[in-house]
Each structure stands twice: as C-alpha cells, then as structure tokens.
C-alpha positions as CSV (number, residue, x, y, z in Angstrom):
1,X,172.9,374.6,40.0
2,X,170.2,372.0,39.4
3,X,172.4,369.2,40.9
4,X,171.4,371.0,44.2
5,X,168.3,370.3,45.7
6,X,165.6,373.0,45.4
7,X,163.0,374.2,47.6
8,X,159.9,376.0,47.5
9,X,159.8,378.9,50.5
10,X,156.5,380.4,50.6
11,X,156.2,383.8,52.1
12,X,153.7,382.9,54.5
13,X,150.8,385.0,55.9
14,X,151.5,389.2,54.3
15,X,150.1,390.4,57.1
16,X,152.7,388.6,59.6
17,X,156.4,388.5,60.0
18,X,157.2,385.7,57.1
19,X,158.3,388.4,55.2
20,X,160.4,389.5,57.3
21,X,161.7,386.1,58.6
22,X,162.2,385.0,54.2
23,X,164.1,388.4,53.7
24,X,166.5,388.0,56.6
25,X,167.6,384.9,56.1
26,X,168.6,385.3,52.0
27,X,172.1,385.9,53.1
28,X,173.0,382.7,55.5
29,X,175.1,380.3,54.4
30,X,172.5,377.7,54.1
31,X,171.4,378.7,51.2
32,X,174.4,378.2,49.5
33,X,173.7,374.6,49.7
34,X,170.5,374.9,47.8
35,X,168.4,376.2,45.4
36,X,165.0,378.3,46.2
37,X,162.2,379.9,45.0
38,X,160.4,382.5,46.9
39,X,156.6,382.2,46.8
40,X,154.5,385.1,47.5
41,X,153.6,388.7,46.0
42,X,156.8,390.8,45.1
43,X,154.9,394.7,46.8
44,X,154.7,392.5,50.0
45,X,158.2,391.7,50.0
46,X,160.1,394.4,48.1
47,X,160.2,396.4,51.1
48,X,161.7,393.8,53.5
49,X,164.3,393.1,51.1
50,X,165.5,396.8,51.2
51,X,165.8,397.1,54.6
52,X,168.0,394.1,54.6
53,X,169.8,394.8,51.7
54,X,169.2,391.2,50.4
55,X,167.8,391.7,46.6
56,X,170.9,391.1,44.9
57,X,171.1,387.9,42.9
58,X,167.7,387.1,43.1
59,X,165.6,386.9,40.0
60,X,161.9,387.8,39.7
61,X,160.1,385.5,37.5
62,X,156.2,385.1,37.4
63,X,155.6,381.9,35.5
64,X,156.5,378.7,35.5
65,X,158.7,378.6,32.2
66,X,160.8,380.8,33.5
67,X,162.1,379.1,36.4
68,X,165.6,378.0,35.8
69,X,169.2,377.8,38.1
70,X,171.6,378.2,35.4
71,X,172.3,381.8,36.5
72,X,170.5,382.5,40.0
73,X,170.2,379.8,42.7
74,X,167.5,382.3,44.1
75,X,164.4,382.9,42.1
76,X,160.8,384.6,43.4
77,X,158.0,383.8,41.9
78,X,155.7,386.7,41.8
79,X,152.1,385.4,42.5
80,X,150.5,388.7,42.1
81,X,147.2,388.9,40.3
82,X,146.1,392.4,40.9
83,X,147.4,395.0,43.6
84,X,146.7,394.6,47.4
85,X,147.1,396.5,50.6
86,X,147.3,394.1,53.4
87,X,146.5,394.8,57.2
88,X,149.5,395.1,59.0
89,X,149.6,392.7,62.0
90,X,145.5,391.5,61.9
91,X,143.8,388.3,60.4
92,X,142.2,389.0,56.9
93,X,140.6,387.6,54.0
94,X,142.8,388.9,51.8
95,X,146.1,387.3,53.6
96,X,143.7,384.1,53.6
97,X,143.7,384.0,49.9
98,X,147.3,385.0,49.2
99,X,148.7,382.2,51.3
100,X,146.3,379.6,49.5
101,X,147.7,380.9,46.0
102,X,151.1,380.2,47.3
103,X,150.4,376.8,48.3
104,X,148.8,375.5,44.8
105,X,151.8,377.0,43.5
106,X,154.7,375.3,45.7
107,X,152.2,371.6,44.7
108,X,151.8,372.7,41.0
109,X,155.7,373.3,41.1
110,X,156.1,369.8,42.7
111,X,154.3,367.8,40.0
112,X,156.2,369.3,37.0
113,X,159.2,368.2,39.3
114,X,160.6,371.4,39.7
115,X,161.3,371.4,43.8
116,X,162.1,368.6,45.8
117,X,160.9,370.5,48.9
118,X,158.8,372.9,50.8
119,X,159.5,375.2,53.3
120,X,156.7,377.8,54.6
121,X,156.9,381.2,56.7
122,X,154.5,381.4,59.6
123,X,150.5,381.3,58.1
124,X,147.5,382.5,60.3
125,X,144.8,379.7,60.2
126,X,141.9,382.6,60.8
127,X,143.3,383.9,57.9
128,X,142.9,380.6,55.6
129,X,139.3,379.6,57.2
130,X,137.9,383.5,56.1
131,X,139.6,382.9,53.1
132,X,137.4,379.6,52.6
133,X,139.5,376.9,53.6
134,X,137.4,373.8,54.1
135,X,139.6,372.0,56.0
136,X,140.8,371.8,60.0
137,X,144.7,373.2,58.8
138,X,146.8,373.5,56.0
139,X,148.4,369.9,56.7
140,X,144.8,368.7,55.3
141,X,144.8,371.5,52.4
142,X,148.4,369.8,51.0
143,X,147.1,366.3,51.8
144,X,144.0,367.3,49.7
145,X,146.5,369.0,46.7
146,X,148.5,366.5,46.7
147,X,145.8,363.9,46.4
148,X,146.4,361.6,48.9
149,X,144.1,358.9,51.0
150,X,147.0,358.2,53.3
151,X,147.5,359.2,57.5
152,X,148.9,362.7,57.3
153,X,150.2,364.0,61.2
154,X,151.9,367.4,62.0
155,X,154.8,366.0,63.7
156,X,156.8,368.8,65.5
157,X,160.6,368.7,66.5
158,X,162.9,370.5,68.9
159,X,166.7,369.7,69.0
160,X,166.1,366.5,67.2
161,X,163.4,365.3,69.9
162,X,160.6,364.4,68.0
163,X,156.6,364.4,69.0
164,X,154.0,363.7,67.7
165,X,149.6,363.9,68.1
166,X,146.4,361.2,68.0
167,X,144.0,364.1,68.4
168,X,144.9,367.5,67.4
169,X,142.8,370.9,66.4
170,X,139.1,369.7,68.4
171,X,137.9,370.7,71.3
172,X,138.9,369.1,74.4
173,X,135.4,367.5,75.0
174,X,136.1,365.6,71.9
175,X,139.4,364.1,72.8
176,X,138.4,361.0,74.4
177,X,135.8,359.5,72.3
178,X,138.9,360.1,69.2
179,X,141.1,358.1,71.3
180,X,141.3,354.6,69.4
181,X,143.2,351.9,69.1
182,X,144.3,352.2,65.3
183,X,144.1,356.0,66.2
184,X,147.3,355.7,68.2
185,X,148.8,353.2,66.2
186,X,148.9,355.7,63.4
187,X,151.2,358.1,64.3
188,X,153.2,355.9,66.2
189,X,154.1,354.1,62.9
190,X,154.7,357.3,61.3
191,X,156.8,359.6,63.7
192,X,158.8,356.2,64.3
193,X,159.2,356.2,59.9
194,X,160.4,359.9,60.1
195,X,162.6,359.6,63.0
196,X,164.3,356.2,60.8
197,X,164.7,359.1,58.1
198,X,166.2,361.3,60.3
199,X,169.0,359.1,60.9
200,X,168.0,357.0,64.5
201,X,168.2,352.9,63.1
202,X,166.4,352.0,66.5
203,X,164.0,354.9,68.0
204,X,162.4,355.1,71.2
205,X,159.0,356.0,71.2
206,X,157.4,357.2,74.5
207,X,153.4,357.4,74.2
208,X,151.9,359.7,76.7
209,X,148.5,358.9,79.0
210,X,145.6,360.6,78.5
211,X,144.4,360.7,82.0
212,X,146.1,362.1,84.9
213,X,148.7,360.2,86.2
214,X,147.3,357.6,83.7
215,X,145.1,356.3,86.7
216,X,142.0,357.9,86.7
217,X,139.8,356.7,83.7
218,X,140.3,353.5,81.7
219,X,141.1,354.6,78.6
220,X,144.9,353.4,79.4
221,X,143.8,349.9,80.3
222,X,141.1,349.4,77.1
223,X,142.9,351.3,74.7
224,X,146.3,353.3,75.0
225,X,148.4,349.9,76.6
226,X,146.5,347.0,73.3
227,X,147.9,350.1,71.2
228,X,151.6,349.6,72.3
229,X,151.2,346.0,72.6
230,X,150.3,345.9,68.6
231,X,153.0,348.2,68.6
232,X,155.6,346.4,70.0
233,X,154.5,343.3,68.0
234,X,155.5,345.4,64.6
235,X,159.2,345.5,66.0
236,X,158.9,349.3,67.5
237,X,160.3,350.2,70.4
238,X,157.2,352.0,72.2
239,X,157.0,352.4,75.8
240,X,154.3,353.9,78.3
241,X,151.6,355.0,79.0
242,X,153.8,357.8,80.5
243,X,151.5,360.3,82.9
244,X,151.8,363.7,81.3
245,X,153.2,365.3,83.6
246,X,156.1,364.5,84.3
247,X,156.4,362.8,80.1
248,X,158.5,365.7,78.9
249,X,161.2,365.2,81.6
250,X,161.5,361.8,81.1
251,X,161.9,361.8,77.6
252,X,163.2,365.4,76.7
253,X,165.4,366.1,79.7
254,X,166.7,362.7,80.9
255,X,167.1,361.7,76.8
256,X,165.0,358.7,78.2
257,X,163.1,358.4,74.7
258,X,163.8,360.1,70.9
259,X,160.1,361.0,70.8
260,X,156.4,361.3,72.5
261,X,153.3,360.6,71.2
262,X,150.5,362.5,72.9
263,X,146.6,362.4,73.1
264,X,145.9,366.1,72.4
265,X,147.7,369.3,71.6
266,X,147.9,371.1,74.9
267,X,149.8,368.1,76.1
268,X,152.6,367.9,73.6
269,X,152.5,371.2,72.7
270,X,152.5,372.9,76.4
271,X,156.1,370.9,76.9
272,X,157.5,370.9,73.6
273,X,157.4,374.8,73.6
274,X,158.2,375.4,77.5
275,X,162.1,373.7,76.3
276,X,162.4,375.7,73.4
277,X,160.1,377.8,71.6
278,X,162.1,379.4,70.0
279,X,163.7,376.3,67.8
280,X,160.7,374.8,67.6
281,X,160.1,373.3,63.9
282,X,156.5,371.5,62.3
283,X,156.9,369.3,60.1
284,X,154.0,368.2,57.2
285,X,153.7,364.5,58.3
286,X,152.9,361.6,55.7
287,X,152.6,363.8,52.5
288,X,154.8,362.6,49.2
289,X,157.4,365.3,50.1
290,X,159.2,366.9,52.4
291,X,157.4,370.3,54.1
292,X,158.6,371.9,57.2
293,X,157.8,375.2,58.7
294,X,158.8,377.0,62.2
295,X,156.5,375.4,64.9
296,X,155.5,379.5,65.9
297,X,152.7,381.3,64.3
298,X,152.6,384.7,62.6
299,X,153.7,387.1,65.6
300,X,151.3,389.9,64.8
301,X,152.4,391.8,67.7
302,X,156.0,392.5,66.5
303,X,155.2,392.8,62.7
304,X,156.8,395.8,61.2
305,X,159.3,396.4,64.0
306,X,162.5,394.0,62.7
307,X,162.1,391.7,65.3
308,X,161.6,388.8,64.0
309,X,163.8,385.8,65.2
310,X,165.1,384.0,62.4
311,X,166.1,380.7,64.5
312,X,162.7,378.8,63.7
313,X,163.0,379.7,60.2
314,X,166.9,378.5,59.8
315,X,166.4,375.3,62.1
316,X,163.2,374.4,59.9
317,X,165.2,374.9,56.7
318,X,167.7,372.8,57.7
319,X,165.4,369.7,59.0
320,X,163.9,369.9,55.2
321,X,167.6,369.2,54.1
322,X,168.4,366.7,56.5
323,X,164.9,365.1,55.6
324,X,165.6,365.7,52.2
325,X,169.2,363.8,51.9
C-alpha cells in the first residue's frame, strides 16, 4: 500500500468538531486512494469513532516504528502523554498544546519520509497562542518546523478559484504602511506557482485595490500598479488594480480571472466565503510540502451535536491529492 501516497490528518483542535469531521469521513471513497495516519489522542477520538461506526481497519500505533501499510492503509497515531479532559466547545490551554504535539509530529513524520502530505481538522488559534505559540498562525509555526527562510502565504481556494493575501492577521491600521512593492510581488509569484501546479499553464491573476474604488489614496499609483508592471515583466498574466468591490464578481462570478490577490483579509476573505463557505479550503502556501485544511474554524457552537459538515474536510483532502500528483 506504500505505492499510494500517504498523508498526515491531524485531529485538529479536541475541543472543536475535527473529531468529528476525521471520524465521518473514514468511510468515503477517497480514502481508498490513499494512505493516512490520524494524528491526535485516541480518548478524544474513540468516542466519535463509535458513533460512526468507523473503527474497523484502523490500526492504533503510538510510535514511529510502527507505522507501516502492509496490512491497514489507516493507521492513528496515538499522541497521548498522560490523560486529559478537554472543554467541550471553549478555547483552552490544554487543546493549545495537543494541537502543537500533533503538528511536530505530522513534520517529524515528514523528514523520516514517511508522508508525502498534510491534511489538518479545524485548530483554534486562541487555543495555540495560550498554549505558547510565538508566532502570528500555524502557517508560521510549520514554516518555523520545517526550517525555512522562504515567503510562506495562506492561499485559500473555492471551486478551483484561487486567492490569495499581502497583509493578513494585523490590525487594519497596519495595513497600509505593509503595502509594498516586493510585498505584492510575493504572493503574486507564488499563488501564480500553485495555480501552474494545479493544472492552469497560463493563469490570470487579478490584484485587488486597496482603496475604495482604487481612487482615493495613492497607494495604487506609487505602489500597487509598479507591482503589476514588475509583474507583468516576469511573463505573469496580472491585471488590476480592481476596486474591491465589485473584484469578486469580476473574477469569481464572470470567471474573468483564476485568482485575486488582495491587500488584507476582510477583503479576500469577506467574498471568498459569501460564494461558498462551506467548500472553502486553506492551503499552507510556500512550505516544502503540501498542507491543506478546510478554510472554516473549529465550530464551537455545534460541537457535540453531529453536525458537522464534512464538505470542507473532503474538498480539502482532495486539493492535497490534486496538489500532490
């Protein structure tokens, strides 16, 4: 079974619905096309796994020696150090931690070449910074594990349209004075890399404004136009700057463009989710392997109640393959 590829899923956050979301989905046919192993505590996910009647064929391992698809293509590696009751549904120090475990696992796992990819369940980044995260996100904890000096970029994707940020978790008084030249070049050469990956020989990159209407300020004129220019000159097809509010229709809707670069969150993020939250998938940007994970969070308010939709999960499992082929 090793002639498959095989991915690292990580639980996610105990105390929200990845869980749930890992257990449900252990019996779609996607997995037959590949190997995993489950990261995360086996208490947390025992009882999931009965109520979905998915534990069979899966083999419970808790070092690395023993991780091996000769008999099982599903294997989950038991992280547990010593017993823990997590809070159901609230941000904790204790999910913090587990979630951080999971991750040097899934890299350790990587460097002895065991996985070719990562896929994570939902984590809570409250969770990660109580636990003692010292970075802005995870993307910058896995760009740190992994070791890198390279532009890393949380690109997210919905129905193959890609997007992707100059500015992403500070505030919005910090926005402009991050808007740069080389700034935007960045992850325009990047999401325009990915989206080659993906299958698209000639993308269209639209690269939103940052002002309204991309009129009022000069940040367009100094900055965000010498950007696509330099762009342009590196033989990618970049067009804007496209006013914000209207960007999304443009290049979502009307298929005018395969993806948008934006200058802060709210203004990717507020369109990319308003089309389709619920297929929404993130993707690890510029580290040395593939990592994708649905673009929602950990759903706290539904968490014990069998709610979870498993669309995210499945659409971000099978981005990693596509990625990954």
């Amino acid at each position: 079974m090793r002639n498959k590829k095989s991915i690292a899923v990580l639980l996610g956050d105990p105390s929200g619905i990845g869980p749930e979301l890992i257990s449900k989905i252990l019996s779609h046919n996607i997995l037959k096309e590949i190997n995993i192993v489950i990261i995360g505590e086996k208490s947390v996910f025992d009882g999931h796994l009965t109520k979905q009647k998915n534990k069979k064929n899966i083999k419970f391992i808790n070092n690395f020696d023993q991780i091996e698809f000769k008999s099982t293509s599903k294997i989950f590696f038991d992280i547990t150090k010593r017993k823990v009751r997590y809070p159901i549904g609230k941000a904790n120090i204790k999910s913090g931690i587990s979630v951080l475990n999971s991750i040097d696992i899934a890299v350790d796992l990587y460097n002895k070449k065991k996985i070719d990819g990562i896929n994570f369940a939902p984590f809570n980044k409250t969770s990660l910074d109580l636990a003692g995260m010292k970075f802005k996100d995870e993307l910058h904890y896995f760009k740190n594990k992994f070791k890198i000096k390279s532009y890393v970029c949380e690109l997210n994707v919905l129905n193959n349209f890609w997007t992707a940020r100059v500015t992403s978790h500070i505030p919005l008084k910090d926005v402009a004075k991050n808007i740069t030249i080389k700034n935007i070049l960045e992850p325009i050469k990047l999401v325009n890399k990915y989206l080659k990956k993906n299958g698209l020989k000639n993308p269209k990159v639209g690269v939103q404004a940052l002002n309204p209407h991309a009129e009022f300020g000069n940040e367009e004129k100094k900055i965000i136009i010498p950007a696509i220019n330099k762009a342009r000159k590196m033989k990618i097809k970049v067009f804007g700057p496209l006013p914000c509010d209207t960007s999304f229709i443009k290049a979502y809707k009307n298929k005018e463009y395969n993806c948008l670069v934006g200058m802060y969150h709210d203004a990717i993020q507020s369109g990319l989710k308003s089309f389709g939250f619920e297929k929404g998938v993130t993707v690890q940007g510029g580290l040395p392997i593939p990592i994708t994970t649905p673009a929602h969070g950990t759903a706290f308010d539904i968490v014990g109640k069998n709610k979870a939709n498993v669309s995210p999960m499945l659409e971000s499992l099978k981005l990693l393959l596509k990625l990954l082929s």
